[in-house]
C-alpha positions in Angstrom: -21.5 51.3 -4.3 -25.4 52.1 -4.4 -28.3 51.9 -6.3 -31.0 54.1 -7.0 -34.5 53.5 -5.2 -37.5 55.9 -4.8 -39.8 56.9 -1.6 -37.8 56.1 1.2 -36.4 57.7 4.3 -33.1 58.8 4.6 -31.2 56.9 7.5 -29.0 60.3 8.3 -31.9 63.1 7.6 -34.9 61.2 7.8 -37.0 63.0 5.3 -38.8 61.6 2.2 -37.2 62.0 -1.0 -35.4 60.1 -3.7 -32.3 58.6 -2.2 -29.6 55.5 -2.9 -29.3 52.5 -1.0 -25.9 51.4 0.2 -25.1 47.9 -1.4 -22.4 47.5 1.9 -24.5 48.2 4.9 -28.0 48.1 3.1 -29.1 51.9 4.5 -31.0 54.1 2.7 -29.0 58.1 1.8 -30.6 60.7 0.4 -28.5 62.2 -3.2 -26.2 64.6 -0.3 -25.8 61.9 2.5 -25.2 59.3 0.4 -22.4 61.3 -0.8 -21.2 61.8 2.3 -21.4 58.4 3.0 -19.0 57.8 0.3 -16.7 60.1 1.6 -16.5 58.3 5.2 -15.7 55.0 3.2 -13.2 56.6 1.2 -11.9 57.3 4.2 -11.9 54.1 5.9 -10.1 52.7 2.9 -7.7 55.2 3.2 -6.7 54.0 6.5 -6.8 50.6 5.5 -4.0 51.9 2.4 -1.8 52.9 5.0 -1.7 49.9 7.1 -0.8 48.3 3.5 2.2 50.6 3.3 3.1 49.7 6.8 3.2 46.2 6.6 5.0 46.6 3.0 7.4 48.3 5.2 7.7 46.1 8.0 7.8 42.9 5.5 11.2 44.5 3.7 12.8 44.5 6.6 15.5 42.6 8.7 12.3 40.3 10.6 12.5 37.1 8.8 15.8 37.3 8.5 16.5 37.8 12.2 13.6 34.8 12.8 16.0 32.3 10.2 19.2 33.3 12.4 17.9 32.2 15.7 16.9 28.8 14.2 20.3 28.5 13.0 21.6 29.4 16.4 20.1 26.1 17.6 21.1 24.0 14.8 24.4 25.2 15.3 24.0 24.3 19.5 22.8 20.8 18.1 25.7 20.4 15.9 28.5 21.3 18.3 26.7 18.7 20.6 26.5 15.9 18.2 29.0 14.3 17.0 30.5 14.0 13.2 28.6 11.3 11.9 25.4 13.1 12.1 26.9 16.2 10.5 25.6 15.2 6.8 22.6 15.8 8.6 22.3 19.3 9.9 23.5 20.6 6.5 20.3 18.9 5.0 18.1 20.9 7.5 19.8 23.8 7.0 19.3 23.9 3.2 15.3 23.0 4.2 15.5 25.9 6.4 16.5 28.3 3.9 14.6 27.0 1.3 11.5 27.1 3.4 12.0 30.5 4.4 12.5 32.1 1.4 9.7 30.1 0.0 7.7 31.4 3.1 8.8 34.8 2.5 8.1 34.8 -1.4 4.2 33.2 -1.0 3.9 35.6 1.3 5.0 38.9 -0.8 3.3 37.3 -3.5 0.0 36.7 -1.3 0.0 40.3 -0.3 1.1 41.7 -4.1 -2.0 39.7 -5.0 -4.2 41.3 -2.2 -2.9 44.9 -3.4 -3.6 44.3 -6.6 -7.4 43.4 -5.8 -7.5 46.7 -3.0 -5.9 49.6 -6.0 -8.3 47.9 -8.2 -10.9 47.9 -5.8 -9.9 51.6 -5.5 -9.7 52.4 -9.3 -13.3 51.4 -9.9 -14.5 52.8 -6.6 -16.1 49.9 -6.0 -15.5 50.0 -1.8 -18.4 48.9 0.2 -18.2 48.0 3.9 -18.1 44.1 3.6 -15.6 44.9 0.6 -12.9 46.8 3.4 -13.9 44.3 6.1 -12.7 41.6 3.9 -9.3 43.7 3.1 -8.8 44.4 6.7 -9.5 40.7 8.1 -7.3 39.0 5.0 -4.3 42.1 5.8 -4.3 41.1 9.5 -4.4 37.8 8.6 -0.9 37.9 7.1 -0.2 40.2 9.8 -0.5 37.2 11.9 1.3 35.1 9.9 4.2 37.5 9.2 4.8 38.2 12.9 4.1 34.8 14.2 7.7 33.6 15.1 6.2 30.1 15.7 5.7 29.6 11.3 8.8 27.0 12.1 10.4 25.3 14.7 12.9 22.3 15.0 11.8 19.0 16.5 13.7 16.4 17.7 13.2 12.9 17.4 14.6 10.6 19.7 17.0 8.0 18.3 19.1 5.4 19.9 22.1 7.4 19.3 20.9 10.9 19.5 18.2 13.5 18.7 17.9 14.2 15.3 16.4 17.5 14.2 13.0 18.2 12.1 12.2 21.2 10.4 8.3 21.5 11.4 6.3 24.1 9.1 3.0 25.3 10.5 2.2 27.9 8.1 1.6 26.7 4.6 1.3 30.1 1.9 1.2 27.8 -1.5 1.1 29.6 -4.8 -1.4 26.7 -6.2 -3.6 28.0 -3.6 -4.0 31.4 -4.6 -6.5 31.7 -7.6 -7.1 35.7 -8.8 -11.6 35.7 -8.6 -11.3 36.6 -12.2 -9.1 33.9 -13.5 -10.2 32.7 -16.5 -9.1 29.3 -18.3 -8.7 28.7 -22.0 -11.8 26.9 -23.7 -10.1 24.3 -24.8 -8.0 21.9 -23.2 -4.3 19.7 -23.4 -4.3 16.2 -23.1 -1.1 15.2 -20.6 -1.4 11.7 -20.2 -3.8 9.0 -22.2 -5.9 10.3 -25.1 -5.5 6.8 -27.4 -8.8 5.3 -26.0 -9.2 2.7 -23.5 -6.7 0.0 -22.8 -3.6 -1.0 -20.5 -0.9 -0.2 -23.1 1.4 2.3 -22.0 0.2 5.5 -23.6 -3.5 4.7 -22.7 -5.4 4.8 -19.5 -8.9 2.7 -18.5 -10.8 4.3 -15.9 -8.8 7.0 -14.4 -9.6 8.2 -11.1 -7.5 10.5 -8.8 -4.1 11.6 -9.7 -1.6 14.3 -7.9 1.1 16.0 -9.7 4.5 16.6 -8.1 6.5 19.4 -8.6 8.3 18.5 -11.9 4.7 18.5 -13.2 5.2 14.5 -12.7 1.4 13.2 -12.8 0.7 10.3 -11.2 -2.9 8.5 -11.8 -4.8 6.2 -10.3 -5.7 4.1 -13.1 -9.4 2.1 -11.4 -9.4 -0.7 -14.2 -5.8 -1.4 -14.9 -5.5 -2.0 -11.5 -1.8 0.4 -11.5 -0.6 4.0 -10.5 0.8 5.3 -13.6 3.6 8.1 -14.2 3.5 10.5 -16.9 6.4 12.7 -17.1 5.9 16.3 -18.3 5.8 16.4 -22.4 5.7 12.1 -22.2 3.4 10.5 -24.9 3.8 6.9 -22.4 3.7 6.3 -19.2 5.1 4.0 -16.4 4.1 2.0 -14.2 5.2 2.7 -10.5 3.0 0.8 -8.3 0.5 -2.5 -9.5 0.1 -3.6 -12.7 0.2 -7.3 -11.7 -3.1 -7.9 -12.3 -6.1 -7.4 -9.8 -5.5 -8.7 -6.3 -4.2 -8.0 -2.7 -1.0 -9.4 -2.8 1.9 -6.9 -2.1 2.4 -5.9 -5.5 -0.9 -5.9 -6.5 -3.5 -3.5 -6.6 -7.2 -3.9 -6.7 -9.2 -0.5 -8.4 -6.8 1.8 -7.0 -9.8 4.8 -6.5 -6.8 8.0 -5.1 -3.2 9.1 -4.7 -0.9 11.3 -2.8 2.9 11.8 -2.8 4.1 11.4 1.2 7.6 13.9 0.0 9.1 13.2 3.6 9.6 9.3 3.0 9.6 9.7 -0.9 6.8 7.3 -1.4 3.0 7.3 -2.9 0.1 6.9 -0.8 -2.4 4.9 -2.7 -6.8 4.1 -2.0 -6.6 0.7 -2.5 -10.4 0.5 -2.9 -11.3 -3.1 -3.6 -9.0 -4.8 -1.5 -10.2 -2.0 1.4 -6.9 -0.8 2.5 -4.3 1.8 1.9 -1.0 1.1 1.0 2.1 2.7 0.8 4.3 2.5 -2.2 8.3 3.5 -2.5 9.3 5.2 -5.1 12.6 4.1 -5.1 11.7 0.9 -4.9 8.5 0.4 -6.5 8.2 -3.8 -6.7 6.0 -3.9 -3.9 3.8 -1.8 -1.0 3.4 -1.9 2.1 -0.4 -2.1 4.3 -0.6 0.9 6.7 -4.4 0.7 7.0 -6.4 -2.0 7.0 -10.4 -2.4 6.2 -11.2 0.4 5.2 -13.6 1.6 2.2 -11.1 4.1 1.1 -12.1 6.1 -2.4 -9.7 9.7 -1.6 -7.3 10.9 0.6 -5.0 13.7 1.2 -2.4 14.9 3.9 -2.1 18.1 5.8 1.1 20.2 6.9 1.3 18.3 9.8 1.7 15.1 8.2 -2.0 14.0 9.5 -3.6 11.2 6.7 -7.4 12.0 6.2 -9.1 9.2 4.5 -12.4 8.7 2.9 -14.7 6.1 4.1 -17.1 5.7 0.7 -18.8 2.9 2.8 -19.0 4.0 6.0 -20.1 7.2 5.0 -17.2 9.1 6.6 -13.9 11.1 6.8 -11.2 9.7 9.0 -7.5 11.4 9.8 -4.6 9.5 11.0 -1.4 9.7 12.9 1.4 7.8 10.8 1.3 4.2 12.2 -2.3 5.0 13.7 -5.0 1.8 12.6 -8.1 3.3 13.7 -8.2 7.2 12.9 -10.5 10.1 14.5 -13.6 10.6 12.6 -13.4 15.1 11.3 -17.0 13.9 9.0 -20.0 11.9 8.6 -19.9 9.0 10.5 -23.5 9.0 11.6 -24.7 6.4 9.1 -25.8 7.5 5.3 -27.9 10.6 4.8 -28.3 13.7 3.8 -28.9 15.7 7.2 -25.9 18.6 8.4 -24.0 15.4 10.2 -23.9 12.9 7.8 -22.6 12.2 4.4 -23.2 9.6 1.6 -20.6 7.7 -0.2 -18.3 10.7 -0.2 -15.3 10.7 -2.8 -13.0 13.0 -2.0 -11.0 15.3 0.5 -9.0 18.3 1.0 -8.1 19.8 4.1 -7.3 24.0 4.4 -4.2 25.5 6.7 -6.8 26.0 9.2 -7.5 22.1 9.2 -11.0 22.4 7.9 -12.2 19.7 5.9 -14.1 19.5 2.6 -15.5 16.6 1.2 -17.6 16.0 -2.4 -20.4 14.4 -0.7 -21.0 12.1 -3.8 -24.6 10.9 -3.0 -25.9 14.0 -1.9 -25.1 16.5 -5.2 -23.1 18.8 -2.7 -19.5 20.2 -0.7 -19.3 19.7 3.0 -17.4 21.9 4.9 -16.4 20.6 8.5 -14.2 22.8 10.9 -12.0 21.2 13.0 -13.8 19.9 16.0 -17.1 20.4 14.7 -19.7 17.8 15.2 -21.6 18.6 11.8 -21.0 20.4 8.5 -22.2 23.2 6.5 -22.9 22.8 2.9 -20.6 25.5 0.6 -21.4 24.1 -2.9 -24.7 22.5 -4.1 -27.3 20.6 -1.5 -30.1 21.6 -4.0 -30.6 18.7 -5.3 -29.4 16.7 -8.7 -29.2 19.2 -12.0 -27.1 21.2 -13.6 -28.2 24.6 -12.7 -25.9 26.8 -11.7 -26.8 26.3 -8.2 -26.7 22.7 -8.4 -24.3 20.0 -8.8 -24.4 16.3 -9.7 -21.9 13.4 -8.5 -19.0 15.9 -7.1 -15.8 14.6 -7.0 -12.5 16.0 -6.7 -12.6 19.4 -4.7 -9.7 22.1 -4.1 -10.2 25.1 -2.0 -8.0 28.2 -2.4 -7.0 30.5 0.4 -9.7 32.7 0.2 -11.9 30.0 0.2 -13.2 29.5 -3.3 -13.7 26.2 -3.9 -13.4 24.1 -7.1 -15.2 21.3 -8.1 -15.1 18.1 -10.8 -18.9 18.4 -11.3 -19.2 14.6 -12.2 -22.5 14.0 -13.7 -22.7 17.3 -15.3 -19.3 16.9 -16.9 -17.5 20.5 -15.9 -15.6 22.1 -13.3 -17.3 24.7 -11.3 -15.8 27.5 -9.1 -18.0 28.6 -6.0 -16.6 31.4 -4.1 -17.0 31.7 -0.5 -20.8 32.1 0.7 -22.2 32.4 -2.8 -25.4 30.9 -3.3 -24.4 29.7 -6.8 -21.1 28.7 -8.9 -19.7 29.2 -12.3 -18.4 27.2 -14.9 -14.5 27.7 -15.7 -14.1 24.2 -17.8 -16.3 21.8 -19.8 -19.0 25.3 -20.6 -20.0 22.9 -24.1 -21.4 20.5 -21.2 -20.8 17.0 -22.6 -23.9 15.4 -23.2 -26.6 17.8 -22.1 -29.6 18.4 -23.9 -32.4 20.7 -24.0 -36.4 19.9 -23.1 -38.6 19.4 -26.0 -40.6 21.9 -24.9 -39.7 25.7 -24.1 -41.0 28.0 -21.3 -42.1 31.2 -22.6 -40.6 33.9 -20.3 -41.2 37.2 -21.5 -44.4 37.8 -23.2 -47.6 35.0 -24.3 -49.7 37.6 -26.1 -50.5 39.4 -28.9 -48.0 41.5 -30.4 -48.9 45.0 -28.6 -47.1 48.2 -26.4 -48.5 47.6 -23.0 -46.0 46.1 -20.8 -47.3 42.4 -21.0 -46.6 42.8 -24.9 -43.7 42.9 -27.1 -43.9 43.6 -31.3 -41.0 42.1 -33.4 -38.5 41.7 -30.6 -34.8 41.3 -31.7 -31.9 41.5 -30.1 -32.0 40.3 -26.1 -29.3 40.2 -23.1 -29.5 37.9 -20.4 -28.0 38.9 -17.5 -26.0 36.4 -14.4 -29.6 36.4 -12.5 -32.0 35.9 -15.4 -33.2 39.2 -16.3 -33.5 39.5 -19.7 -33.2 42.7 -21.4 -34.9 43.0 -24.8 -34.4 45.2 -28.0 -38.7 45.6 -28.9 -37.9 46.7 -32.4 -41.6 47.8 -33.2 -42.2 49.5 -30.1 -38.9 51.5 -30.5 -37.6 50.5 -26.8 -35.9 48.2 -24.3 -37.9 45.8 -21.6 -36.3 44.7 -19.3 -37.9 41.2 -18.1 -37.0 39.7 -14.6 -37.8 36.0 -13.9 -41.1 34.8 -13.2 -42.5 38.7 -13.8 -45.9 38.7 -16.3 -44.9 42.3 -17.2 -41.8 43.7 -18.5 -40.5 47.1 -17.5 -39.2 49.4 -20.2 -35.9 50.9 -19.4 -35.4 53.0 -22.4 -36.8 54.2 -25.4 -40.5 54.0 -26.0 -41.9 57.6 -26.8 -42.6 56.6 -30.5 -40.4 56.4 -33.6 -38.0 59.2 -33.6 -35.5 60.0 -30.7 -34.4 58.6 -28.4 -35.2 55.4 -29.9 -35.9 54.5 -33.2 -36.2 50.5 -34.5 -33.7 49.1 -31.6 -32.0 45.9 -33.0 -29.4 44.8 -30.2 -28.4 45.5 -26.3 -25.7 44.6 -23.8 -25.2 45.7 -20.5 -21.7 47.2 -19.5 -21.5 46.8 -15.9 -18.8 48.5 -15.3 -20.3 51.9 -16.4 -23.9 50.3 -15.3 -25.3 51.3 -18.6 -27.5 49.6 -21.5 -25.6 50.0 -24.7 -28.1 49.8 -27.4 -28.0 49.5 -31.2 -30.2 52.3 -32.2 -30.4 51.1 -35.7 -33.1 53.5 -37.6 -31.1 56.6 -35.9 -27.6 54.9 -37.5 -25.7 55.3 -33.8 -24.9 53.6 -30.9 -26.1 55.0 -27.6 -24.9 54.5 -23.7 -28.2 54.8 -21.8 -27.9 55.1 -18.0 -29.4 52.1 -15.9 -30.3 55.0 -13.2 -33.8 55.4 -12.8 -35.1 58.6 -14.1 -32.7 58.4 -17.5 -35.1 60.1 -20.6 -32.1 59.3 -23.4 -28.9 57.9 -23.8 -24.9 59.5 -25.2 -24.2 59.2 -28.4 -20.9 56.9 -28.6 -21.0 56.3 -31.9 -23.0 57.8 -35.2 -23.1 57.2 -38.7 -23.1 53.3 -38.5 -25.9 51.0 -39.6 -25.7 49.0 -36.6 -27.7 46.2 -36.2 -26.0 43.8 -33.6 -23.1 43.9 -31.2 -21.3 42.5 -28.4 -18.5 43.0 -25.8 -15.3 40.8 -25.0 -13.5 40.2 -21.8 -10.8 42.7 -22.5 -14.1 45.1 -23.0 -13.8 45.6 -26.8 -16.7 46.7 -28.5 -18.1 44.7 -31.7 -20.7 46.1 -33.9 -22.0 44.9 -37.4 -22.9 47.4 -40.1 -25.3 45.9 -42.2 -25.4 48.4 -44.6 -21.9 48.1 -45.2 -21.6 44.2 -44.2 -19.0 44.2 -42.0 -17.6 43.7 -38.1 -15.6 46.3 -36.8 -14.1 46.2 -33.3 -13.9 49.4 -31.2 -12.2 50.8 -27.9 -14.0 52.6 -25.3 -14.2 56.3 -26.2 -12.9 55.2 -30.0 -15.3 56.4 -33.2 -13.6 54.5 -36.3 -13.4 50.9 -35.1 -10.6 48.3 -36.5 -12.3 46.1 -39.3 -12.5 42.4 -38.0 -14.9 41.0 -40.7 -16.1 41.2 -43.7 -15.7 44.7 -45.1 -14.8 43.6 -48.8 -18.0 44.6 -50.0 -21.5 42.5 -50.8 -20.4 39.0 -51.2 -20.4 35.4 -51.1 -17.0 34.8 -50.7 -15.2 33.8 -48.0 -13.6 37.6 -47.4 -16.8 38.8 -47.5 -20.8 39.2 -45.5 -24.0 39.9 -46.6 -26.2 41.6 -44.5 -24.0 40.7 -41.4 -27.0 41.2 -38.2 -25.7 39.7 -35.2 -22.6 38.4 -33.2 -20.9 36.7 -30.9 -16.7 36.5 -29.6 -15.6 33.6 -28.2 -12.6 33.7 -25.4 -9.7 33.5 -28.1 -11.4 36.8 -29.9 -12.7 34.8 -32.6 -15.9 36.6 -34.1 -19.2 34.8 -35.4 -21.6 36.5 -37.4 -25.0 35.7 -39.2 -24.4 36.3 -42.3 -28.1 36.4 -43.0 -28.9 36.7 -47.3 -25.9 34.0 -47.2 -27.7 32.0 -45.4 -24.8 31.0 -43.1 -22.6 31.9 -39.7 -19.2 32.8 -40.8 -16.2 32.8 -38.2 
């Protein structure tokens, strides 16, 4: 919740003295306000529990149900009005009614599960600031809104020669795909579902894939740019199908001409293709898939998607622009860009592709310009949410973005073209992170290096560093650095000439002693060092004022070590050249390599210094006098 800062006033007692700075509202507490202070947001996320009950409450009981009756109470009116032939008719709505409904009412149970789960957890680690319960409160009231709005459905009617036939209309859209945990975490490597036997037009290859939608079934559907086709791969297929094109290039009806995107359109069971070389967009039947049919005509159309009101936004790639549509509209309303090519708040350049939130916002990979535009419905210019610092492949920057998604808390993922990964940027961070494609195909490194902590003579001022081992870098660059010789850890922001040491460096001897290896355990904010001279493993507090760390572990000849995402503990023994893995709070460890004495063989280490885990667990270790990294 806070962080320790020196020499400042207290906002509550306004007198000089060491104090804590709220991270929520940025206000300075002395050591008893602050406490205080964390007592009255206790509170307020206490209250903020309670309305949670509440609504848990209110959501299991008779509501929905009651809201599902009175729409069958007019289907029923319409049904005794009509007469028989149209009777096949009302059954269908009524099954979409109660499948929507119950849908409605599981996303939205599982929506607020998810929510709970992030607010006990949120409570567990105490980790409440005042942004942190706004965010609760606004997203709570949000599916307040939703869960008390009786307007989430309504029937339509459509006027037909012989009578009015009904439409289930659904205004509220609470998706499962939309809802991505923050911490989700994908496997390193992935599953190829549809190609994978190099380039060609044979049926289990693929030339130039481009956009691709996958239905329900897990049916995946690609926009295949050089085979001028849609293709179909069922789940588990090793071939596909073609369902639209594959006549060659052209702009006859059943031709295609570099198909760039495609959609499914579920209520007239047919696929929604960019026809990008022959400027149009067609619409294919997927019953009948021999030929397609022109619904709009020039038009420089590289992605497009549809929204819950059946709205058809299209990407312009040459006219620099975002378009929606009414079915059977030819011109379309411009929602982004449209003020020529360029990189200023109102314009794009050659933008790729779309997606379009509940609250019809739009968010386009604006191709040319390394960045994600978000336009709000109505607005007249865009704000960037991912990238806009130019080409690269920091982690503020992107490079060619293409396909985009945006969950419901507004994280958005990005195909990060150029750069050959797929980044997730949460909402208002200045930065992303990688989630796919971490081995970044076909990067390489500057012949040159920047030195960034030290350029001097070995030495103990704080410009100087003697035999430096083990280091940690942290998500903003800090570095943090075991200085073996000088018996301590510097830490080493970005840009600084000077390090600051953080712990250790009194001399040989306690607390520090030879330091090979450090980490940083966030969630106890805490250096845990490999204190190898003194055979232990020590917590040191990152609180300023800390003079020497807890013992967590002794007797072990620890020389490097490292943490996984389940928060196991890994430490080599080089004395006794093994791995073993350890628990929080556990002394003995569980032996994951080596361990069968001094050895060459394949069982065994030599000298094992440091290590890293991978995301499957899998442990790598220097096996230094072997001259080799063993996994």
């Amino acid at each position: 919740m806070a962080k320790a800062t020196q020499g400042t006033v207290c906002v509550k007692c306004e007198l000089t003295k060491s104090f804590a700075t709220c991270k929520g509202c940025s206000k300075d507490f002395c050591r008893i306000h602050i406490n205080e202070h964390h007592t009255e947001l206790s509170d307020q996320l206490g209250k903020t529990e309670d309305q949670f009950n509440e609504f848990k409450i209110e959501m299991e009981g008779p509501k929905i149900e009651l809201q599902k009756q009175e729409l069958m109470k007019q289907i029923d009116e319409w049904e005794r009005e009509s007469i028989e032939k149209i009777h096949q008719v009302a059954n269908e709505v009524r099954h979409k009614l109660s499948l929507r409904v119950n849908k409605f009412a599981t996303d939205l149970n599982f929506e607020f599960k998810e929510l709970t789960k992030s607010l006990i957890q949120c409570r567990k680690e105490e980790d409440f600031i005042e942004t942190r319960i706004d965010f609760f409160n606004e997203k709570l009231k949000k599916l307040q809104d939703t869960f008390n709005n009786p307007s989430n459905f309504k029937i339509e009617h459509y006027s037909t020669c012989f009578i009015n036939k009904i439409h289930l209309v659904t205004k509220t859209s609470l998706l499962r795909s939309a809802i991505l945990n923050a911490d989700a975490k994908w496997i390193r490597n992935g599953v190829t579902v549809a190609g994978g036997n190099g380039v060609g037009s044979d049926m289990n290859q693929l030339y130039c894939p481009n956009g691709l939608c996958v239905d329900n079934d897990q049916t995946i559907y690609i926009a295949e740019c050089t085979n001028h086709r849609i293709a179909e791969w069922t789940c588990g297929a090793t071939t596909g199908r073609v369902v639209a094109g594959g006549n060659g290039k052209g702009n006859r009806p059943d031709q295609l001409s570099g198909p760039a995107d495609v959609i499914i359109d579920k209520e007239r069971d047919s696929l929604i293709i960019c026809d990008y070389h022959s400027q149009r967009v067609v619409r294919w039947p997927r019953q009948n898939d021999i030929t397609g049919e022109t619904i709009i005509s020039n038009v420089g159309c590289w992605g497009l998607t549809m929204d819950d009101d059946g709205f058809l936004y299209v990407v312009d790639y040459d006219n620099h622009e975002v378009r929606r549509y009414r079915m059977g509209e030819s011109q379309g309303t411009v929602v982004a860009g449209g003020n020529g090519q360029g990189n200023h708040l109102n314009q794009l350049s050659n933008p790729r592709y779309v997606f379009v939130d509940y609250d019809h916002s739009v968010y386009v990979s604006d191709y040319g310009n390394h960045r994600v535009m978000k336009w709000m419905e109505g607005a007249k210019q865009g704000i960037v949410v991912a990238g806009g610092r130019g080409q690269g492949n920091r982690l503020n920057q992107l490079s060619n973005p293409c396909g985009v998604i945006v969950d419901q808390l507004g994280t958005v993922y990005i195909a990060d073209h150029q750069n050959h990964r797929i980044v997730r940027w949460p909402q208002a961070a200045t930065q992303g992170n990688i989630i796919v494609g971490e081995n970044g195909g076909g990067i390489r490194w500057a012949k040159n290096g920047v030195t960034v902590a030290e350029d001097h003579e070995a030495g103990n001022a704080t410009n100087q560093l003697d035999r430096p081992f083990g280091l940690f870098d942290e998500d903003d660059g800090t570095i943090f650095i075991a200085d073996h010789w000088n018996d301590r850890i510097v830490q080493w922001k970005v840009g600084d000439t000077n390090g600051q040491v953080v712990a250790g460096g009194f001399g040989g001897g306690n607390p520090l002693n030879g330091p090979t290896d450090v980490l940083i355990n966030k969630e106890t904010d805490s250096l845990t060092i490999c204190d190898w001279e003194n055979r232990r493993v020590l917590r040191w507090s990152r609180r300023s004022g800390t003079i020497q760390g807890e013992n967590l572990i002794k007797r072990i000849d620890c020389y490097g070590l490292t943490i996984d995402d389940q928060r196991y503990l890994y430490i080599s023994d080089i004395e006794k050249h093994e791995v073993r893995r350890f628990q929080i709070g556990e002394k003995n460890g569980t032996l994951v390599a080596g361990g069968n004495d001094k050895g060459a063989d394949l069982n065994q280490l030599n000298r094992s210094t440091f290590l890293f885990v991978d995301g499957q667990q899998a442990v790598y270790v220097s096996d230094t006098y072997n001259h080799r990294v063993m996994k």
